[in-house]
C-alpha positions in Angstrom: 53.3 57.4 74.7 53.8 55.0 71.9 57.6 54.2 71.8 57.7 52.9 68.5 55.7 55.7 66.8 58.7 58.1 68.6 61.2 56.0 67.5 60.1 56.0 63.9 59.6 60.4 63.9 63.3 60.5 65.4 64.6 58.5 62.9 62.9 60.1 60.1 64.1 63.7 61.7 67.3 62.6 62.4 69.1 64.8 60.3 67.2 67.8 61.0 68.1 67.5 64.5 72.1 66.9 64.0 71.8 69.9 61.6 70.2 72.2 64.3 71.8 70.8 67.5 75.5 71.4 64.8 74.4 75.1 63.5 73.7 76.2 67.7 77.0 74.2 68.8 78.8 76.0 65.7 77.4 79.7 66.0 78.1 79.3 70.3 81.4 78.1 69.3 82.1 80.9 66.9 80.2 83.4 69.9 82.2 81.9 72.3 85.6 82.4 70.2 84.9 86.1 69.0 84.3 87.1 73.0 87.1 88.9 74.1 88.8 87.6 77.4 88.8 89.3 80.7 91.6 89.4 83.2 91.4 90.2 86.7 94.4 91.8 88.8 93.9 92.9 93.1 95.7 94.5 95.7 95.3 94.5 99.0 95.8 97.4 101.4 95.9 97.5 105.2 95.3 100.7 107.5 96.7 100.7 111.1 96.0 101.9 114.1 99.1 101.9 115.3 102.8 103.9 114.8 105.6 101.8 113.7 107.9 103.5 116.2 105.9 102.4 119.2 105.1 105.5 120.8 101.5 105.3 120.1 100.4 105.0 123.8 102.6 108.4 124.3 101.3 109.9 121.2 97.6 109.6 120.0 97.1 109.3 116.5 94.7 113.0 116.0 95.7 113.3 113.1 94.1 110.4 111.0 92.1 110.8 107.9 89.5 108.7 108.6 88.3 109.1 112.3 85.9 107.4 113.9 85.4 103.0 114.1 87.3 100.8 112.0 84.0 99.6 110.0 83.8 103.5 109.0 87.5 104.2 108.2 86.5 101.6 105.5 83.5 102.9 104.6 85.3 106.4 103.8 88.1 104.4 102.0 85.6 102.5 100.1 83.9 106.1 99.1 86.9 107.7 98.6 88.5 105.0 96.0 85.2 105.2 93.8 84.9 108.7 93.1 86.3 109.8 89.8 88.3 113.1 91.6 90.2 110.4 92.8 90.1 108.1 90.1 91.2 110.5 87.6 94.5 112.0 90.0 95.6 108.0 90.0 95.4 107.6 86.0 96.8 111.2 85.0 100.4 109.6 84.3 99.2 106.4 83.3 98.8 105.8 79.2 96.1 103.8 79.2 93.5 105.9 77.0 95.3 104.6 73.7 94.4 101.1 73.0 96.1 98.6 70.3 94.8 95.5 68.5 96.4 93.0 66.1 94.3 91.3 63.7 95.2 87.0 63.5 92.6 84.6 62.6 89.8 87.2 61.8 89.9 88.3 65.3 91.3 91.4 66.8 93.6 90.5 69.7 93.8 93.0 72.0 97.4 94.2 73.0 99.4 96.3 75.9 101.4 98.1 72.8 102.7 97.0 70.1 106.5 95.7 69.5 107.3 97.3 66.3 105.3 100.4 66.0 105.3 103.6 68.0 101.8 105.2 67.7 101.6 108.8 68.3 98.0 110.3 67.6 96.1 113.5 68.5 92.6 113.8 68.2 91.2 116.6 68.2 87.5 116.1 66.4 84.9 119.1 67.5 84.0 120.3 64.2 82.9 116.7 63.4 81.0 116.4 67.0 79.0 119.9 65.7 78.4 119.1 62.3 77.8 115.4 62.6 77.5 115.2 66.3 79.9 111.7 65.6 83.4 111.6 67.6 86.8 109.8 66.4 87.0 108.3 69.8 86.5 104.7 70.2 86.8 104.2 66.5 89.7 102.3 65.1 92.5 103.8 63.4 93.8 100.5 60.7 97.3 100.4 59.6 97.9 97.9 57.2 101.6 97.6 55.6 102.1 97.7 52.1 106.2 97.0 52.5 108.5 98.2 55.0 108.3 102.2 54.3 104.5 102.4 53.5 101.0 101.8 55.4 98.0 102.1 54.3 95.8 103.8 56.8 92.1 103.5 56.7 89.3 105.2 59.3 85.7 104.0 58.5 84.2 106.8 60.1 85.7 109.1 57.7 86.1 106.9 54.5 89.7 107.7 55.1 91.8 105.4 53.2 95.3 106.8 51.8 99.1 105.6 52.0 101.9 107.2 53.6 105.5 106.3 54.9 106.7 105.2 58.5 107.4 108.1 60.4 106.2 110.4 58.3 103.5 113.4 60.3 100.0 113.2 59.4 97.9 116.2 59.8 93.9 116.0 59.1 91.4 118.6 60.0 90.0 115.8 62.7 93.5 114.5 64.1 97.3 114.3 64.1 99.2 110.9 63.6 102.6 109.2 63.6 103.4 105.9 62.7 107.2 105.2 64.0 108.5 101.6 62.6 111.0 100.5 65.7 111.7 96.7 64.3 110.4 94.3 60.9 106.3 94.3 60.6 104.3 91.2 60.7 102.2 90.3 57.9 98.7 91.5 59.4 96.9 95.0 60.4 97.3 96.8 63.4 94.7 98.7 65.1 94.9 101.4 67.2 91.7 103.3 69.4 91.9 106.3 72.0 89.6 106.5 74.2 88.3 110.0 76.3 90.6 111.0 78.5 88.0 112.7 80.2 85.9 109.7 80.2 88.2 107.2 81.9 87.5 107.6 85.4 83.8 106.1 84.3 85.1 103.2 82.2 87.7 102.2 85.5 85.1 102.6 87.9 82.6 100.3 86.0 85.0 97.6 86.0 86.3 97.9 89.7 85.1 96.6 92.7 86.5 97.3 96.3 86.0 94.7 99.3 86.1 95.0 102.8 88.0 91.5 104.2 88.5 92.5 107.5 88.8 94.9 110.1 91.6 96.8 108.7 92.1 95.0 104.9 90.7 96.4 101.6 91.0 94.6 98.4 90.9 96.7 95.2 90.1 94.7 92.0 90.2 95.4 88.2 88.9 93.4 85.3 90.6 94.5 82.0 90.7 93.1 78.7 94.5 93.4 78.7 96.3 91.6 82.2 99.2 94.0 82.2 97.0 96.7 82.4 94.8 95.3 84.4 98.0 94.8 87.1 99.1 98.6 86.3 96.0 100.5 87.1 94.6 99.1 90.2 98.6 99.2 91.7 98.5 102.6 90.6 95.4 103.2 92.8 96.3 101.9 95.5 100.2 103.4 95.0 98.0 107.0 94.9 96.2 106.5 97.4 98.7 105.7 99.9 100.9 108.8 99.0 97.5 110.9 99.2 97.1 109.8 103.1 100.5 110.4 103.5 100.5 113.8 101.7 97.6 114.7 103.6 99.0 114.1 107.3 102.4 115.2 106.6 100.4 118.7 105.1 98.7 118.6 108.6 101.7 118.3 110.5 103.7 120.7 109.1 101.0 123.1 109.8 100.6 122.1 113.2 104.4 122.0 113.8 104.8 125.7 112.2 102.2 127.0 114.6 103.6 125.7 118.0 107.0 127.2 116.8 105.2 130.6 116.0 104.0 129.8 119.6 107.1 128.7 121.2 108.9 131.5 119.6 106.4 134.2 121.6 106.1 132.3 124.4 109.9 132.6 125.0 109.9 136.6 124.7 107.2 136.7 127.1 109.1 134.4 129.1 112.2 136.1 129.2 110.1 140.0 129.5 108.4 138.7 132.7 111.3 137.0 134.0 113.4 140.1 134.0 110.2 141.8 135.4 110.2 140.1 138.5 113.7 140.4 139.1 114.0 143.9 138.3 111.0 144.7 140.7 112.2 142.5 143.2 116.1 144.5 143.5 114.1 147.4 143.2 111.3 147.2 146.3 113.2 145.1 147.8 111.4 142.5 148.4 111.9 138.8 148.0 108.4 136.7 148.9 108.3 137.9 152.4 104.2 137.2 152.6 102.7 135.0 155.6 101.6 131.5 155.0 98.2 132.1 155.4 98.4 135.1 153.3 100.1 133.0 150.3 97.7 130.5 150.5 94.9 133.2 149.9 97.4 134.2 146.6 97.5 131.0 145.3 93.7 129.9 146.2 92.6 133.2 144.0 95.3 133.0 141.2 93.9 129.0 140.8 90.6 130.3 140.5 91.4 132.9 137.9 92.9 130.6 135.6 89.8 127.8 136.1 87.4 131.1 135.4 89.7 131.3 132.7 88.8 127.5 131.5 85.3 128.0 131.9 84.8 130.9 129.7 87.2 129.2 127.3 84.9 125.8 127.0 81.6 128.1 127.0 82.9 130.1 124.1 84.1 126.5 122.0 80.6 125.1 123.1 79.2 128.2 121.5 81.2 127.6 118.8 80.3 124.1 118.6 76.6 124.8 118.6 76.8 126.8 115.6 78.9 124.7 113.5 76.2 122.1 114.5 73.4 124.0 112.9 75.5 124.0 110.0 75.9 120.5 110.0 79.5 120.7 111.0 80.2 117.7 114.2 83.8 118.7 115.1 84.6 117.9 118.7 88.4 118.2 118.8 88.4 121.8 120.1 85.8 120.7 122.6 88.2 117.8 123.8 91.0 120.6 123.8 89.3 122.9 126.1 89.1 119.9 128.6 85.3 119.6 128.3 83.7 116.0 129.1 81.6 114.6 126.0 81.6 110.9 127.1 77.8 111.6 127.7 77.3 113.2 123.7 79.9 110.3 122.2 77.0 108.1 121.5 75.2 110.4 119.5 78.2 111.5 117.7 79.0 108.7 116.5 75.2 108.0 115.5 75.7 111.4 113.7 78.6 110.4 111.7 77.5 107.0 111.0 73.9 108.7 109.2 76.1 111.4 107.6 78.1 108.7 105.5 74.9 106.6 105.0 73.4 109.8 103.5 76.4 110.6 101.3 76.2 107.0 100.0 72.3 108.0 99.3 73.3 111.1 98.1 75.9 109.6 95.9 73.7 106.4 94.6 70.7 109.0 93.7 72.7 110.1 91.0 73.7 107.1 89.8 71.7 103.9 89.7 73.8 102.1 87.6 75.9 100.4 90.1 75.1 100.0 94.1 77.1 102.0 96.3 75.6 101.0 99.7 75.2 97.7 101.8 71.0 98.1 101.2 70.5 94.7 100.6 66.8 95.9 99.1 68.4 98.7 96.9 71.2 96.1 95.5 68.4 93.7 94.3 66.3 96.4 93.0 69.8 97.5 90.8 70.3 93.5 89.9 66.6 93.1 88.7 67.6 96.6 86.3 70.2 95.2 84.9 68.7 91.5 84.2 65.7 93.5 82.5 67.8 95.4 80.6 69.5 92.1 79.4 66.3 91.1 78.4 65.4 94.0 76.4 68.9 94.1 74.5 68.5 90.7 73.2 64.8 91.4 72.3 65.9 94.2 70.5 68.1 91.9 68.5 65.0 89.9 67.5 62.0 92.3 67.6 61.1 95.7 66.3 61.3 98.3 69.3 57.3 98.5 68.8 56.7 94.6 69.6 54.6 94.2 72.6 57.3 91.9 74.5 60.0 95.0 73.5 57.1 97.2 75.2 56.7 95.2 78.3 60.6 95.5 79.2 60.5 98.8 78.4 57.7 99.6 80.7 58.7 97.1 83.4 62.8 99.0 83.3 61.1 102.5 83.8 58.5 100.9 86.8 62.0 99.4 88.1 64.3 102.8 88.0 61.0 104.2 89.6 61.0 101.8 92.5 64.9 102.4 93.1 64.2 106.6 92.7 61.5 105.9 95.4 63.3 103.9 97.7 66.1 106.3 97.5 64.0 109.6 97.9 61.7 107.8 100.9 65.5 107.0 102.7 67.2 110.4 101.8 64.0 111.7 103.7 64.6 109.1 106.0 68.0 109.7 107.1 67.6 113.5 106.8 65.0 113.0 109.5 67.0 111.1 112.1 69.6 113.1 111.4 67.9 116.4 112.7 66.7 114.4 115.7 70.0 113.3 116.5 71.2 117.3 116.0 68.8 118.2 118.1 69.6 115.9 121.0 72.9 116.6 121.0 72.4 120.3 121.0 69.7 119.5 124.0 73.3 118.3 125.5 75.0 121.1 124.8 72.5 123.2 126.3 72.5 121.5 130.0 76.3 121.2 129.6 76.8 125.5 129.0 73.9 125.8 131.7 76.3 123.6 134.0 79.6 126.0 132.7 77.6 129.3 133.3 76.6 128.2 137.0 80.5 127.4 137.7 81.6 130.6 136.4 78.9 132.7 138.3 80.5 130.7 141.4 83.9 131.5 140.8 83.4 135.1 140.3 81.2 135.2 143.0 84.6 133.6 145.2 87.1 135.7 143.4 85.1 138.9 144.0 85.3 138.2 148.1 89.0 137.2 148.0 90.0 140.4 146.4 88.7 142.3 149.0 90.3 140.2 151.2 93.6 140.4 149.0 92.8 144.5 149.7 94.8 144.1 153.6 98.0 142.6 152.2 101.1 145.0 151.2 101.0 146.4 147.7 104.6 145.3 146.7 104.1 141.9 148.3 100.5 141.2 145.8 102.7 142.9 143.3 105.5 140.4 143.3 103.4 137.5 143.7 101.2 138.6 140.4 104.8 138.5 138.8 105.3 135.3 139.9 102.5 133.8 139.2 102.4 134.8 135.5 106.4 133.6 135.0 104.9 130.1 136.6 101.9 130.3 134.3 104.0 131.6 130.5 107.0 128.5 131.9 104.2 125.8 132.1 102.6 126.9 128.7 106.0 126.8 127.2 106.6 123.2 128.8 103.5 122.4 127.1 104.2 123.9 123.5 107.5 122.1 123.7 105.9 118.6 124.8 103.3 118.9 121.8 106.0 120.2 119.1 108.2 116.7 120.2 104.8 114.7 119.8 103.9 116.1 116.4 107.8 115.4 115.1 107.3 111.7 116.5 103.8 111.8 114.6 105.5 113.2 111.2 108.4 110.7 111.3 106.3 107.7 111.9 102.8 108.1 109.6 104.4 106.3 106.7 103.3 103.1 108.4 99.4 103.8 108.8 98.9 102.6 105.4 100.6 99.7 103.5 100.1 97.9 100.4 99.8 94.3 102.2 99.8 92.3 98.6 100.8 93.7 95.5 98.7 93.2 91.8 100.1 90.4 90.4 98.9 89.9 86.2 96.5 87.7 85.5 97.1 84.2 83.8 94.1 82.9 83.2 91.0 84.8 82.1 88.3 84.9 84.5 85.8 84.9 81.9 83.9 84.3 79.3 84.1 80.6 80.0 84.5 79.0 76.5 84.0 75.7 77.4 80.9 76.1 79.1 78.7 78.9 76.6 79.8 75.5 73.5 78.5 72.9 76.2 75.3 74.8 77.1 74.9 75.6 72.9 75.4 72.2 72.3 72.5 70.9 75.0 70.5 73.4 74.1 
């Protein structure tokens, strides 16, 4: 390289390159200034385990919304929190579909509402959406002042430019408005734009992300464009969500408590029917548990059995009952754990179950939209990443190119060969899952099969046993079995009632102490600082560049 030969060409092109390196530098600066800034607001939420009152080694928590390990509780949160059911039940009193800008130097500002105006507006546009297949939505409504009584108000969709007076109605055949003065105008317009109500839920969920930081800590985070709002609508999810878990249980627990009354209620009139039964008997025969020891033991060894031939049946029929609600994909093994039957052996494959149920709801879920990851695939997420940098690519060669240029064509081919791959590698795990899932169905129903074989054998057994003591029970007195039945079913209705009672105390204890399951740990704070764009650093790189 001859250094003076370069020398001599910079210093002839000297001014072409300040002129170039000051048009990039100015036209980043002026990109960089017109970018609108993005604030960032969080909360954190925690679940427990755990009452607040203390009781919860007397009182296990059956009730909780989310069952299972802690990593899935969060799982089911983090599904739960993205779905736009939910979304749209946290935002429903909010006012955050009605948007407001104020125009200072040549940029509109964006604002949580405005100081001296009241905005009321109405849109109600479907002719225009049939006819022109255009909507009012999004588009900026302009209200410039003229003085202190007048505006001028001014819709570019429409051509719509006419005066009219502070709080004065305006009706249109696309939309209602009023503009309320409260205090003195500035000297500069204000803009205002509503979005879709319906459409909100999408425009949230695009801009929130939910993060697991621990074994029992969520953090919820919005980006807005406005930090007040930003702060208002991710405390408001996380406000709703933590009254719909609360809801929820206390529903559950009312329910539970209004049956065991119900319960408690007939239990006591059979209580008090077979009470007076055995009394009345016993004054009237005469006689008062005069039955030989051996003889007793005989009663009790065949009323013992009764009620354990009782059990028996009672966990075949819920394992029955099980097995079908398997086939249906239904896994619910709380009646099962009621009847008193052991599933230590199935728990494995349960939980196996569960865990590929919520992977294929995620799949399920993320198959209908590929916009945005919604599982921990680390293959999926960088298929999704490699979509979106492509489409990047192809927005700013749109900018530049025709959409028939070859490098437009190539980004266009390699996006759909992209959303292919991820369609693929979605369908080929939806199969996937769907697979082990059956095999894991069937194993477990395998299980239950061996385990009603096991039942069926015990209660052949035990009728077997109670057959030959009731032919024994045949040689005692009549009016001695007779008062010993009576007994025995007073002793039997007195234990249940025991129970009810022990179950309706547990469930009050449960209602009066689920508040505490889920807290708001940290609440949104606003935003200070942007967290992007990053002024300094798009000039810098324009200016290198």
């Amino acid at each position: 390289i001859d250094l003076r030969e370069l020398y001599s060409t910079l210093k002839k092109r000297i001014f072409t390159i300040f002129l170039i390196t000051f048009l990039i530098t100015a036209l980043s600066t002026a990109y960089s200034y017109f970018l609108p800034a993005i604030y960032s607001s969080d909360v954190k939420i925690s679940f427990s385990d755990e009452e607040s009152s203390g009781m919860s080694t007397l009182i296990p928590d059956t009730f909780s919304d989310f069952a299972g390990t802690t990593e899935k509780k969060l799982e089911t949160v983090k599904l739960t929190l993205e779905t736009r059911k939910f979304i749209n039940s946290a935002i429903e009193n909010l006012d955050i579909n009605q948007r407001y800008f104020i125009e200072h130097n040549y940029r509109k500002n964006e604002i949580y509402s405005f100081e001296n105006l009241d905005i009321f507006l109405d849109i109600h546009d479907d002719k225009l959406q049939e006819q022109n297949n255009e909507t009012l939505y999004e588009e900026f409504f302009t209200i410039t002042p003229i003085d202190q009584k007048q505006f001028l108000l001014s819709i570019d969709l429409l051509e719509y430019n006419k005066v009219w007076n502070f709080n004065q109605l305006i009706k249109d055949d696309y939309f209602s408005m009023k503009v309320t003065k409260k205090s003195k105008l500035l000297d500069t317009k204000y803009y205002v734009k509503q979005y879709e109500q319906q459409l909100m839920a999408d425009n949230i969920l695009e801009n929130m992300t939910t993060n697991i930081l621990s074994d029992n800590v969520l953090k919820i985070t919005y980006n807005d464009t406005v930090p007040k709002r930003a702060k208002e609508i991710v405390q408001e999810i996380a406000k709703k969500f933590r009254t719909l878990t609360i809801v929820k249980k206390t529903s559950e627990l009312k329910k539970r408590l209004t049956f065991l009354n119900s319960q408690i209620e007939l239990i006591e009139q059979q209580l008090q029917g077979e009470g007076k039964s055995l009394k009345e008997y016993q004054k009237k025969s005469q006689t008062f548990f005069t039955i030989e020891a051996n003889n007793k033991i005989l009663l009790e060894n065949l009323s013992e059995k009764k009620e354990l031939l009782k059990k028996f049946k009672l966990q075949l029929k819920e394992l029955n009952n099980f097995q079908n609600a398997l086939k249906n994909g239904d896994l619910n093994t709380v009646a099962l754990l009621n009847s008193g039957i052991d599933i230590s052996s199935m728990q494995p494959l349960i939980k196996l179950f569960h865990a590929t149920d919520i992977e294929l709801a995620e799949m399920t879920l993320q198959s209908k939209n590929i916009e945005k990851a919604l599982t921990k695939t680390p293959q999926l997420e960088r298929l999704i990443q490699d979509l979106h940098e492509e489409r990047k690519v192809l927005e700013e060669l749109n900018f530049s190119f025709t959409p028939t240029h070859p490098q437009v064509l190539k980004a266009n081919s390699t996006i759909m060969e992209i959303e292919n791959n991820i369609h693929s590698y979605i369908s080929t795990a939806l199969q996937r899952l769907k697979k082990s899932q059956s095999s894991i169905k069937s194993k477990i129903l395998n299980n239950i099969i061996t385990t009603k074989v096991n039942i069926q054998n015990k209660i052949d057994r035990f009728n077997h046993d109670i057959q030959n003591e009731n032919a024994l029970m045949q040689t005692l007195p009549e009016k001695s079995l007779t008062v010993q039945e009576l007994k025995r079913k007073f002793v039997l209705s007195e234990n249940i009632y025991t129970f009810l009672l022990q179950k309706k105390m547990e469930t009050k204890m449960s209602l009066a102490s689920i508040i505490q399951n889920t807290q708001i740990i940290e609440d949104a704070r606003e935003g200070l600082d942007p967290i992007k764009p990053n002024r300094k650093l798009i000039v810098i790189v324009g200016f290198i560049a």
